[in-house]
N, C-alpha and C positions, 0 to 999 in steps of 0.2 A: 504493500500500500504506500501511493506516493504519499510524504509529510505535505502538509497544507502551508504556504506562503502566510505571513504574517504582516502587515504593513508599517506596522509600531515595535520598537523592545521597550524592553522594561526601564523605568526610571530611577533602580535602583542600580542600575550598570553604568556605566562609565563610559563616553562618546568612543571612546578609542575602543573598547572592549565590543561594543554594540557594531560597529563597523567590521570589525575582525570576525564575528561571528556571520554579520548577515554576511558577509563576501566569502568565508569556509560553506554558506548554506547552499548559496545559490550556484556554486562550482559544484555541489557534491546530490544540487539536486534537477529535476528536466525545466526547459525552459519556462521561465514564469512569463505567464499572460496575467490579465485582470479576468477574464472567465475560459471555462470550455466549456461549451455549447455542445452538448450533443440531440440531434434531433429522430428521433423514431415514425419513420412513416408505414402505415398500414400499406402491404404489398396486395392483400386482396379485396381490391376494388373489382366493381364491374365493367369498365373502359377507360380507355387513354385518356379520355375528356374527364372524367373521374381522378384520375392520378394526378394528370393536371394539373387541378384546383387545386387540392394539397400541394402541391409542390410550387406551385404560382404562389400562394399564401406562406412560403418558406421565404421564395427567393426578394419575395416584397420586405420581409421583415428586416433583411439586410440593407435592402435600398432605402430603409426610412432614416433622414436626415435625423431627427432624433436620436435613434439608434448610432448612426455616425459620430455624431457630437459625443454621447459618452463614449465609443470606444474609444476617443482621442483624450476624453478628459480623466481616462483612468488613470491611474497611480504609473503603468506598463504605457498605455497608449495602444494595445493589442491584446486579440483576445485569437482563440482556436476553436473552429468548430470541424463538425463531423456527421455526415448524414448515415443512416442506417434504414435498411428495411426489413421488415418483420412480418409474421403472418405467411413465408412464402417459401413453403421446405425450409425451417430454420431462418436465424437471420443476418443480412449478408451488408456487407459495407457500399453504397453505393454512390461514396464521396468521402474519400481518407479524410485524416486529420489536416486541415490546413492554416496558418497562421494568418491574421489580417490585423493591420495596424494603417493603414491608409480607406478613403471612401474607394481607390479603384481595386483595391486587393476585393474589399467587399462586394464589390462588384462582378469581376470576375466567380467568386463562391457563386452572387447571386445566377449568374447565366447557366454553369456549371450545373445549378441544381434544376434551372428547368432543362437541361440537355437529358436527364436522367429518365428513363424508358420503365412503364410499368413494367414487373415480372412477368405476370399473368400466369402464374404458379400457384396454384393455390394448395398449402399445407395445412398442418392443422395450426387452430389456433393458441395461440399460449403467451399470456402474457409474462409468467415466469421465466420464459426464453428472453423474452423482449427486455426486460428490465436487466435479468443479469446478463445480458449480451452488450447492454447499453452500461452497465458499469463496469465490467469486464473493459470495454474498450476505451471509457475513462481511462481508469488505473494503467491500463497501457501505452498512453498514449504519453507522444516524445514533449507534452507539455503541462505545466503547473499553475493550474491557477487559484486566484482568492477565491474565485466562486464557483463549482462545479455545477450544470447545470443538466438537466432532461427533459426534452418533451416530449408525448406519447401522441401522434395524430391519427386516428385512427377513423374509418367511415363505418357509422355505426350500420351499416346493411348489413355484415356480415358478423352482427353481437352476439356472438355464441360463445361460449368459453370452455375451454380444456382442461382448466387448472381451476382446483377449487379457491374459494378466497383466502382459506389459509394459507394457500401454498404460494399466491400473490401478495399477502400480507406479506408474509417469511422475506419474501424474494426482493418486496418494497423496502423492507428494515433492514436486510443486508446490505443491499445497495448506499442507503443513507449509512450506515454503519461503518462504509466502506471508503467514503470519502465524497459521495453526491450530496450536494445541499438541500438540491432544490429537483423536484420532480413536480411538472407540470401536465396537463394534457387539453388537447382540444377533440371532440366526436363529434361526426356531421352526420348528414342522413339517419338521424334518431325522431322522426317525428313520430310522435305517440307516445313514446318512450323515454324522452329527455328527464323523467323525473325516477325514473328504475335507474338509468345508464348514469347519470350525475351521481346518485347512493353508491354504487359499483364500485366508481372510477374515487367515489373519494374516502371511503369505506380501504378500500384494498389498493389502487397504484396509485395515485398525488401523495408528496409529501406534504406533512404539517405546516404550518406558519402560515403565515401571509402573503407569500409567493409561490405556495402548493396548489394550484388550483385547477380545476376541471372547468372547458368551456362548452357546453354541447347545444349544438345549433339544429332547432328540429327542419331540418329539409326531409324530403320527399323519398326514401329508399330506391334507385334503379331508375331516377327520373332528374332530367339533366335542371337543374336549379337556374332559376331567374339569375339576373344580373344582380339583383339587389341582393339574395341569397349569398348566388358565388359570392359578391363583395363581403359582406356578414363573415361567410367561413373564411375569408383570406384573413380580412380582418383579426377575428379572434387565432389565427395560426400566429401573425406574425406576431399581437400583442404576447402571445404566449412564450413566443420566442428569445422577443426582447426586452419586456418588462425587471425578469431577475436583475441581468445589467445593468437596465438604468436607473434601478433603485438601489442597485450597489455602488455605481458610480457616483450616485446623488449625495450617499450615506456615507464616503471617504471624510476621514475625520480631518480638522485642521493640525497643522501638526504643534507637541504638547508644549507645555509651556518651558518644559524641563530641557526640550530640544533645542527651544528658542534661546535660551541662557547660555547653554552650553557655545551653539555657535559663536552668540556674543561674545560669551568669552575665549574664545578662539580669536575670534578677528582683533578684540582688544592686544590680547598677548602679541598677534600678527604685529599689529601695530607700533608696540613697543619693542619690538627685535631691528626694526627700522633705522 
């Protein structure tokens, strides 16, 4: 399990001491971002136009200016994400881990991920796979960040489950146990059902807090959704995607007052060697 990035040390260490350690940390640990993003899409949809949508509601939430602004205003400046699909004989990586600390790196993701081609495989289904496949390639992955992040998008057409909820709770607690923060999920094509499928998803895969959240948008099962609809589930994909970040980035602390002294007195001494 990678160790988790810290932004602050302690105020009972010493500026010279606190430097020696963060710089032995970050040689000995994978590259630090401000988050890694990992994003889980459902592989068994009913058509391209289907996959699509998902995946248009991914590749938007990169291109939101907002979303740009904090990843510039983190601590790093950069953040790593990573597509995966599920639902589709097991689940398969269908966008490595890639680094973006500019709007055109984000860009490039965002194209990249509408290039991405449904399976049209259909396995069984198992969110137990999904989640530990989604942490599994966290903790693997060649980067470190403040905030570990998961989203689950799935099209509720195909709401049937494999894994009982314990075996999803288990698999959700692992995961956070493991070094994931934040698990999110958005579900489409639930109309009828948005009030069973939202218990489900918050009951057994979202994590806890205030940025654990399930979105589920009742569209139409097998029936290709309005403009206003599509717009609705892009919407809630990308907020799902981006939201952890920009209330992490919002939340970066000023730095302490112990810090501020410290340098002073640095530059004072500077001064007097003069």
């Amino acid at each position: 399990m990678k160790t988790k990035l810290s932004a602050g040390c302690s105020a009972s260490k010493t500026l010279a001491s606190a430097f020696s350690v963060l710089a032995l940390s970050v040689t000995a640990m994978a590259a630090p971002v401000d988050s890694e993003i990992l994003i889980l899409v459902d592989g068994q949809t009913f058509s391209q136009n289907s996959f699509d949508l998902m995946m248009e509601g991914v590749a938007q939430a990169f291109e939101q200016q907002g979303f740009i602004d904090s990843v510039a205003s983190g601590p790093y400046g950069k953040i790593a994400s990573s597509v995966l699909i599920f639902n589709a004989n097991g689940t398969s990586t269908a966008i490595p881990w890639m680094e973006m600390s500019s709007s055109s790196d984000l860009q490039t993701f965002a194209n990249a991920v509408r290039n991405v081609s449904a399976p049209f495989s259909f396995g069984g289904i198992s969110y137990v796979d999904a989640i530990s496949s989604g942490a599994a390639s966290i903790a693997s992955s060649t980067f470190e960040g403040t905030l570990s992040q998961m989203t689950v998008i799935e099209d509720g057409g195909f709401f049937l489950f494999s894994d009982g909820p314990s075996e999803v709770q288990a698999a959700r607690d692992t995961a956070l146990s493991s070094g994931v923060d934040v698990i999110n999920s958005v579900v489409y094509n639930a109309a009828g059902r948005q009030a069973a499928i939202e218990s489900y998803y918050e009951s057994n895969v979202v994590s806890g807090g205030v940025n654990g959240e399930v979105a589920v948008v009742g569209s139409i099962p097998f029936v290709n959704p309005s403009p206003a609809v599509s717009a609705a589930i892009q919407s809630s994909i990308a907020n799902s995607v981006t939201n952890p970040t920009i209330a992490a980035a919002q939340a970066v602390p000023e730095p302490s007052s112990m810090l501020l002294v410290s340098l002073s007195g640095l530059a004072m001494l500077s001064r007097r060697r003069r």
